[in-house]
matplotlib code that plots the C-alpha trace (Angstrom):
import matplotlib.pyplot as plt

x = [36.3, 34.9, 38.2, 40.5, 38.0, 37.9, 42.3, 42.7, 39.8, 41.5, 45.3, 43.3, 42.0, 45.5, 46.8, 44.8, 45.1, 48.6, 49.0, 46.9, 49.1, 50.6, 50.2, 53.0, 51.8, 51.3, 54.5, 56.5, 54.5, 55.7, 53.4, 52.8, 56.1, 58.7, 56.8, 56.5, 60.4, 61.2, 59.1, 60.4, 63.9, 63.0, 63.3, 67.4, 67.7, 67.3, 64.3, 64.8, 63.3, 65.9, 66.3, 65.7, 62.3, 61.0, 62.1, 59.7, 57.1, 57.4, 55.2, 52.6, 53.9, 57.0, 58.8, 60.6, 57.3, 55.0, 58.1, 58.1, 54.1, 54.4, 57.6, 55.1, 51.9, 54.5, 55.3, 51.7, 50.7, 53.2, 52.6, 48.8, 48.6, 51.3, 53.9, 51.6, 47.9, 47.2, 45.6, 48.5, 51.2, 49.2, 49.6, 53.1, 54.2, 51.9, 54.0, 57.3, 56.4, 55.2, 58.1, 60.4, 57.8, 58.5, 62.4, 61.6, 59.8, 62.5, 64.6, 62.9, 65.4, 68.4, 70.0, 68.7, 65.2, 65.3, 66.7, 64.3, 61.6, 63.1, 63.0, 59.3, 57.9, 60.5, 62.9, 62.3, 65.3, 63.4, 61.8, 58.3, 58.6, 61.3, 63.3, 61.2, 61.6, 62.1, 59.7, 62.0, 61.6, 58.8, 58.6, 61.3, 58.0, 55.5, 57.0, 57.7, 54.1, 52.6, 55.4, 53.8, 50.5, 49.1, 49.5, 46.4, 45.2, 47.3, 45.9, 42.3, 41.6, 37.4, 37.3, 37.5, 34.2, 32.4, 33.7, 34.2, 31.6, 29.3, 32.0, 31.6, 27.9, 28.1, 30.5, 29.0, 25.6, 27.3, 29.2, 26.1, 25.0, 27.4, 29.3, 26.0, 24.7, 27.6, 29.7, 32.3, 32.6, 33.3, 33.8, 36.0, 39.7, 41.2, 44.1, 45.4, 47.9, 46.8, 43.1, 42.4, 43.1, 41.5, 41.2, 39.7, 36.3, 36.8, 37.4, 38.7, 38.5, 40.2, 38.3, 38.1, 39.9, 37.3, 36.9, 36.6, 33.9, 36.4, 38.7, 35.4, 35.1, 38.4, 38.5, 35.0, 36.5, 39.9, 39.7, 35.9, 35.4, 38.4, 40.4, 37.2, 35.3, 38.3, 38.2, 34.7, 34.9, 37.9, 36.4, 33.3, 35.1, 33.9, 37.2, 40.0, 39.3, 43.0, 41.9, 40.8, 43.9, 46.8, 50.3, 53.4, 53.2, 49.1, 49.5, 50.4, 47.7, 45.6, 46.9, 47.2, 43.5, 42.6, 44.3, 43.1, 39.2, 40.0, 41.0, 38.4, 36.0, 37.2, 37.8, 42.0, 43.1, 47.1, 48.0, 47.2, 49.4, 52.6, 52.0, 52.8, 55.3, 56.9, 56.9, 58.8, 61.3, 61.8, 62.0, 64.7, 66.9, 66.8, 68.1, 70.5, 71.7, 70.0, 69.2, 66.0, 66.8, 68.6, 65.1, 62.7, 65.0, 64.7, 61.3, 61.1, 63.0, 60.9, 58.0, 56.5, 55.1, 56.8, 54.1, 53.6, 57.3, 57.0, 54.3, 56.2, 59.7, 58.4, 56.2, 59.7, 61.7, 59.2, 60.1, 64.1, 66.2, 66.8, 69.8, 70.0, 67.0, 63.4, 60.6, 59.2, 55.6, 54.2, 56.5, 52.9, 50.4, 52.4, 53.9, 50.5, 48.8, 51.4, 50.7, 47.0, 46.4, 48.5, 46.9, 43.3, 44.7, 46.2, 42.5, 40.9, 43.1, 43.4, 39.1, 40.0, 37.8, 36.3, 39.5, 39.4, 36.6, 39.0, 41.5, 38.6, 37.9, 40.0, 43.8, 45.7, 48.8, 48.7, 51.2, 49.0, 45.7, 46.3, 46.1, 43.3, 41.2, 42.2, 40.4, 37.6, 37.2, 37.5, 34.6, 36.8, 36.5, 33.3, 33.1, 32.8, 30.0, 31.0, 32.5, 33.2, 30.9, 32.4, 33.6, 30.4, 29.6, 32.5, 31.4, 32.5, 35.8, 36.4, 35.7, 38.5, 40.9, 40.3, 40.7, 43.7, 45.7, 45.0, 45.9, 49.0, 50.3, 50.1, 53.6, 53.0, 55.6, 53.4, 50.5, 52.3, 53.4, 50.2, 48.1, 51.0, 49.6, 46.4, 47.5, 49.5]
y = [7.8, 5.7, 3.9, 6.8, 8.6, 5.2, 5.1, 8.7, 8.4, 4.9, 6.6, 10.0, 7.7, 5.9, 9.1, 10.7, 7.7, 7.6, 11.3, 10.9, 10.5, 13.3, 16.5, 18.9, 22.2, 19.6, 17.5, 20.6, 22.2, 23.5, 22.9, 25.5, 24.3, 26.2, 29.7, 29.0, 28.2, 31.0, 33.8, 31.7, 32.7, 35.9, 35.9, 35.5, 32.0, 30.1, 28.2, 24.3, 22.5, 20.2, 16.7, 15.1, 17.6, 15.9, 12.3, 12.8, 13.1, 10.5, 11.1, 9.1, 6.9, 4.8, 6.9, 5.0, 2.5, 6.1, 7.0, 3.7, 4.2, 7.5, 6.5, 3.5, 5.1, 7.7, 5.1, 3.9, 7.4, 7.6, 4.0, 4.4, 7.4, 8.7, 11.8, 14.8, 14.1, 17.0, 14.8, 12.4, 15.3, 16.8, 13.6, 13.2, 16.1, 15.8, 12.4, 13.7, 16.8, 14.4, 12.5, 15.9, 16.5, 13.5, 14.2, 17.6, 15.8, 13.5, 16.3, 18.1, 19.4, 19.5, 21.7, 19.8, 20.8, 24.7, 23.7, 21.3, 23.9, 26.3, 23.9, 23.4, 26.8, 29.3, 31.8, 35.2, 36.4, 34.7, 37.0, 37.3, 36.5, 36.4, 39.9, 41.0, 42.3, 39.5, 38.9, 41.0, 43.9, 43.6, 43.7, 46.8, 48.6, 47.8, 48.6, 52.0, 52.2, 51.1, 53.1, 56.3, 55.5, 57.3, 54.8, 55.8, 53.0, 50.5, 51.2, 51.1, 47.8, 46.5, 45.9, 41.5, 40.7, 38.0, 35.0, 31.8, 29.6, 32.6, 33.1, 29.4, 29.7, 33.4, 32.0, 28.8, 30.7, 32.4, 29.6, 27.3, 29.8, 30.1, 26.9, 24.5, 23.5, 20.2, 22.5, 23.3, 22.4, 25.2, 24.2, 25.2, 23.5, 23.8, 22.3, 24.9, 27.1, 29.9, 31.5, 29.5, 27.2, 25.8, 21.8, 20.4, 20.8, 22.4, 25.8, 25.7, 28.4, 28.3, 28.0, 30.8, 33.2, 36.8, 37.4, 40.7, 41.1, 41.9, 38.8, 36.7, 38.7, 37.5, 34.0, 33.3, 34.4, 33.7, 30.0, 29.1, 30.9, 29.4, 27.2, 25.2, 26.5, 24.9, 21.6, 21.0, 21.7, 19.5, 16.8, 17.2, 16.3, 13.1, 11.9, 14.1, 13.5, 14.8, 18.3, 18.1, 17.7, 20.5, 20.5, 22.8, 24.2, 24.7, 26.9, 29.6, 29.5, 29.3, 32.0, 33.9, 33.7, 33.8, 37.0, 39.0, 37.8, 39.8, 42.6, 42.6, 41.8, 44.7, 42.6, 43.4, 46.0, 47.1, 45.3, 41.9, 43.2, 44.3, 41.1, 39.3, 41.9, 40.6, 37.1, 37.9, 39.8, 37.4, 34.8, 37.2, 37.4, 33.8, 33.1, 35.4, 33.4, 35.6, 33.1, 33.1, 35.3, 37.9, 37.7, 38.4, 41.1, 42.3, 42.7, 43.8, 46.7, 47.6, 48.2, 44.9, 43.7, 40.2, 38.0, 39.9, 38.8, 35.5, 34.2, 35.8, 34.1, 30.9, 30.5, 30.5, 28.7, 25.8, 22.6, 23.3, 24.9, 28.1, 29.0, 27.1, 28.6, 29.2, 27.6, 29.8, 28.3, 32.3, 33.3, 32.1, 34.7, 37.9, 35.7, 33.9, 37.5, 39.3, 36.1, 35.8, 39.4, 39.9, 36.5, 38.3, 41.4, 39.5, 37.3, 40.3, 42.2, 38.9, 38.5, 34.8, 36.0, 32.0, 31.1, 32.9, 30.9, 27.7, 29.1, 27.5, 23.7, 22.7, 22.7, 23.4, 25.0, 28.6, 27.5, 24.6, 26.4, 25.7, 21.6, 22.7, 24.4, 21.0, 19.0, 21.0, 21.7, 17.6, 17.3, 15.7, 18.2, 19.8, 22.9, 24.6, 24.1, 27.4, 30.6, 33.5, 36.4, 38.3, 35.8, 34.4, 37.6, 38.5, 41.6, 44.2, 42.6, 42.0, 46.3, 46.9, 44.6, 46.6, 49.8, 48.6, 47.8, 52.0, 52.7, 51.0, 52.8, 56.2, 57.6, 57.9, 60.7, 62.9, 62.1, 63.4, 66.4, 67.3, 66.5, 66.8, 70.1, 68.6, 66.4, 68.0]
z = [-3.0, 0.0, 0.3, 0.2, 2.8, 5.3, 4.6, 6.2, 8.8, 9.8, 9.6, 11.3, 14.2, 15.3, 15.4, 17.8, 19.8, 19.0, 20.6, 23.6, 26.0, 25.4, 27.8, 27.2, 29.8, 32.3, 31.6, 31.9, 34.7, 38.0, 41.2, 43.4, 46.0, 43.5, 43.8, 47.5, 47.9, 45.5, 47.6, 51.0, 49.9, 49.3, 45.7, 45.6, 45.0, 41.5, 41.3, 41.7, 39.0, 37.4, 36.4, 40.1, 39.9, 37.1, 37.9, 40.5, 37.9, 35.5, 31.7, 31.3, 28.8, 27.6, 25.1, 22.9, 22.4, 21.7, 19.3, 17.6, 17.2, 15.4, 13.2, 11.9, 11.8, 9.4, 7.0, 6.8, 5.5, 3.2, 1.7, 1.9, 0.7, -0.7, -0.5, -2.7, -0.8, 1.1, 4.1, 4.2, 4.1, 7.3, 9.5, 8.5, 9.3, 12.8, 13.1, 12.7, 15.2, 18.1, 17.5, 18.3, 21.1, 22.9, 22.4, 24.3, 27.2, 27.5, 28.0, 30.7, 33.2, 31.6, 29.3, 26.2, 26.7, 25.8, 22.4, 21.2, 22.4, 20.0, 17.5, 18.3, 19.2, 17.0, 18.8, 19.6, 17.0, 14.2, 11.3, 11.3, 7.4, 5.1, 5.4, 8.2, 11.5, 14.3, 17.4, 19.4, 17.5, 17.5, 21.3, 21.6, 18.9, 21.3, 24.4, 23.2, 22.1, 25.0, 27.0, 25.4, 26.9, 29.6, 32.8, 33.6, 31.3, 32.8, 36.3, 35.2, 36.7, 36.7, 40.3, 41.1, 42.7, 41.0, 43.3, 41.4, 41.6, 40.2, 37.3, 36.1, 36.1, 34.2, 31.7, 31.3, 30.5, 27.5, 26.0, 26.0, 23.7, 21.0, 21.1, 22.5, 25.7, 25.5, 23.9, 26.6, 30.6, 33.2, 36.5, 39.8, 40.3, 43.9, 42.2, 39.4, 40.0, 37.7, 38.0, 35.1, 32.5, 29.8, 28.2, 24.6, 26.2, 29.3, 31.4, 35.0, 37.3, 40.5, 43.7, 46.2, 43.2, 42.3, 38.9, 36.9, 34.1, 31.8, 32.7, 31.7, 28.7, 27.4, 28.8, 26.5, 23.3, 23.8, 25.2, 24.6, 21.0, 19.4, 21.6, 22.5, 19.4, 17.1, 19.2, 18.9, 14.6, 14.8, 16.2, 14.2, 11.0, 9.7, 8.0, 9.2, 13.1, 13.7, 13.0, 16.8, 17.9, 18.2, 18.2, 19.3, 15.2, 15.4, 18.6, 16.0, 14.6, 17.6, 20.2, 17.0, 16.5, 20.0, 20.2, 17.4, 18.4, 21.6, 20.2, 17.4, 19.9, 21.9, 24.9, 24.8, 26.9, 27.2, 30.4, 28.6, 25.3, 27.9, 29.3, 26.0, 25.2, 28.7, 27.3, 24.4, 25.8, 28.2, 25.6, 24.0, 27.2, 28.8, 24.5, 25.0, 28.1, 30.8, 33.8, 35.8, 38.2, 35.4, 33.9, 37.5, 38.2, 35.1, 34.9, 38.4, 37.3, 34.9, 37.4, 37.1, 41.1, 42.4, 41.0, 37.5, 37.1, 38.7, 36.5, 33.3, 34.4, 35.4, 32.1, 30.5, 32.1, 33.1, 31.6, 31.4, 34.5, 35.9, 33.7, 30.0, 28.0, 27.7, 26.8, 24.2, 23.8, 24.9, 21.2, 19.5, 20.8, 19.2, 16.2, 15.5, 15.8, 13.1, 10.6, 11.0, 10.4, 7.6, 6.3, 6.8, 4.6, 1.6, 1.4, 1.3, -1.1, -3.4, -3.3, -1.1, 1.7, 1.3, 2.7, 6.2, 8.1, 7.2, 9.6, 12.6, 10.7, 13.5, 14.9, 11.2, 10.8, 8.7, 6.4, 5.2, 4.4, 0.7, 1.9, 4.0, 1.4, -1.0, 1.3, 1.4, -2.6, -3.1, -0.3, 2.5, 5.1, 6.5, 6.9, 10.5, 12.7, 15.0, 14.4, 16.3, 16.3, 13.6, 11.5, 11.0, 9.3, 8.0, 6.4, 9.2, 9.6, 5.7, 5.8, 8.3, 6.5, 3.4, 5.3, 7.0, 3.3, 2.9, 5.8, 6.6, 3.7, 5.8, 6.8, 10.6, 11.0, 8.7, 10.6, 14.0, 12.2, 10.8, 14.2, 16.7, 17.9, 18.6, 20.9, 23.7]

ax = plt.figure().add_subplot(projection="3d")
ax.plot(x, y, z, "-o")
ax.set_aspect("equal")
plt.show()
């Protein structure tokens, strides 16, 4: 047993060497000049981001020697450890996906990138599951929905007045207390474009930027909780040390969870859901061939202010150009969400509620709990060190699953017309 555990640590370890390097959101990132040229020309002219763009901002590494790395450190886990181990089938598929990763980054600026993102990160006009609805109608359901609520709800704004430097101490403070006092880093970044961003082990909040308390709220369960929290359990692992480590199939799994630990938390609130809702559809059209403009104008027309859209459009379309495709990374938050929770119900209707604190071991793929709950059964992994409040105790949330299998088999319609009157 020693040997086999020192074969994947050693295999574990040159892969997260192996992957270092790599930085996808800041190797397809746009600085802050292409919103200022965009506004400058009054919002009519495509932005310029192509192949001389990103020539200008050479990756970090030589890819056909980090290609070459991965392709060997492949054949070593299948040699080593064959094609059936559950730890070995993990890393080579992590292999084969930074291989396809490093194809994408190659491709930044042309029309081959959009593609190969799709390839990575799904398309909005893929079914949720097998015979199910697709992302984008899933989007058309909750724009109705959220259409139907009072826009009273979207205005309600907590007023921005904790300046930044006070934020990082506030949120700081409350991370130190669920995920340790090394746990996470939060500090001010003149240099970010958006008012924050988050790392493996860090949080940045832009300098001079006011924060709401509720914009707090969701940035310490949504990126410290389990962004950070999963990092840290990841990297805790004693043998599988890749766990700490994500790829384009893990973020699934991770917006997924970050987003229903906001809303069980009750930290969501329906300007963040239309602004996923906004992602996919703009997903859907820039798929459908909609350029960058089509897609600003578009949301612009459906009340959305100048930098709403911005931010939505350029999320998108960073990476590729302004008129061949998205980059649908922002398909994971809603399709990570639909899986997770319908994962959470079947546990709890099968009696497997063991299985759901696995989902936060460290960066895995949904798909591959069953390898995941191997490992743990044969005594390879640990299990995790953090969890979010209310999986730690999963005994209000294993209630509302079980509610939630009853009442999903309610017939709406009969609802409205037994209530309807109720509510005028």
């Amino acid at each position: 047993m020693s040997d086999y555990l020192e074969t994947i640590r050693e295999l574990s370890e040159r892969l997260v060497a192996a992957q270092q390097p790599i930085r996808v959101l800041d190797a397809v990132a746009w600085d802050d000049s292409i919103r200022q040229a965009f506004f400058a020309a009054g919002c009519e002219r495509q932005p310029s981001a192509g192949r001389d763009y990103y020539a200008g901002r050479p990756l970090p590494f030589d890819a056909a020697e980090l290609r070459t790395r991965f392709e060997a450190l492949e054949r070593d886990v299948e040699r080593r450890l064959g094609e059936a181990d559950p730890a070995g089938r993990m890393l080579a598929r992590m292999c084969r996906e930074y291989e396809l990763v490093i194809d994408m980054l190659e491709a930044r600026g042309s029309p081959a990138f959009a593609p190969l993102s799709g390839r990575l990160y799904g398309r909005a006009t893929d079914p949720l599951l097998p015979g199910q609805p697709s992302l984008a109608d899933l989007a058309a359901l909750l724009d109705d929905s959220l259409s139907l609520i009072d826009a009273s709800a979207f205005r309600f704004e907590q007023p921005r007045t904790i300046p930044a430097e006070q934020a990082v101490q506030l949120l700081q403070a409350r991370l130190d207390s669920t995920l340790g006092a090394d746990g996470v880093h939060v500090r001010t970044d003149d240099g970010i474009v958006a008012d924050a961003a988050a790392g493996s082990d860090y949080i940045k909040l832009r300098s001079g930027v006011l924060f709401s308390e509720r914009e707090l709220a969701v940035l310490e369960a949504h990126e410290g909780w389990v962004h950070v929290g999963t990092t840290l359990n990841g990297r805790a692992q004693p043998t599988c040390t890749f766990l700490g480590k994500g790829t384009p199939a893990t973020s699934v799994t991770q917006e997924g969870l970050a987003v229903l630990v906001e809303v069980t938390s009750l930290r969501s609130h329906p300007a963040r859901l239309r602004r996923i809702t906004d992602r996919i559809r703009a997903v859907h059209l820039a798929e459908q061939g909609a350029t960058f403009l089509e897609v600003f104008r578009s949301l612009r027309g459906d009340g959305r202010s100048q930098e709403e859209a911005w931010s939505v459009t350029a999320r998108v379309f960073r990476g590729g150009t302004a008129e061949s495709g998205p980059f649908s990374k922002d398909l994971s938050y809603s399709r990570g969400f639909v899986l997770i929770y319908n994962f959470l119900r079947l546990a709890v209707r099968r009696g497997r509620i063991e299985r759901i604190p696995l989902l936060f071991v460290g960066k895995i793929v949904l798909e591959e709990i069953g390898l995941v709950a191997e490992l743990m059964d044969s005594g390879v992994l640990a299990a995790p060190r953090f969890l979010p409040p209310g999986f730690a105790d999963p005994s209000a949330l294993v209630s509302w699953m079980a509610l939630s299998n009853f009442l999903n088999r309610i017939d709406l319609s009969q609802v409205e017309a037994s209530f309807g009157e109720l509510l005028r």
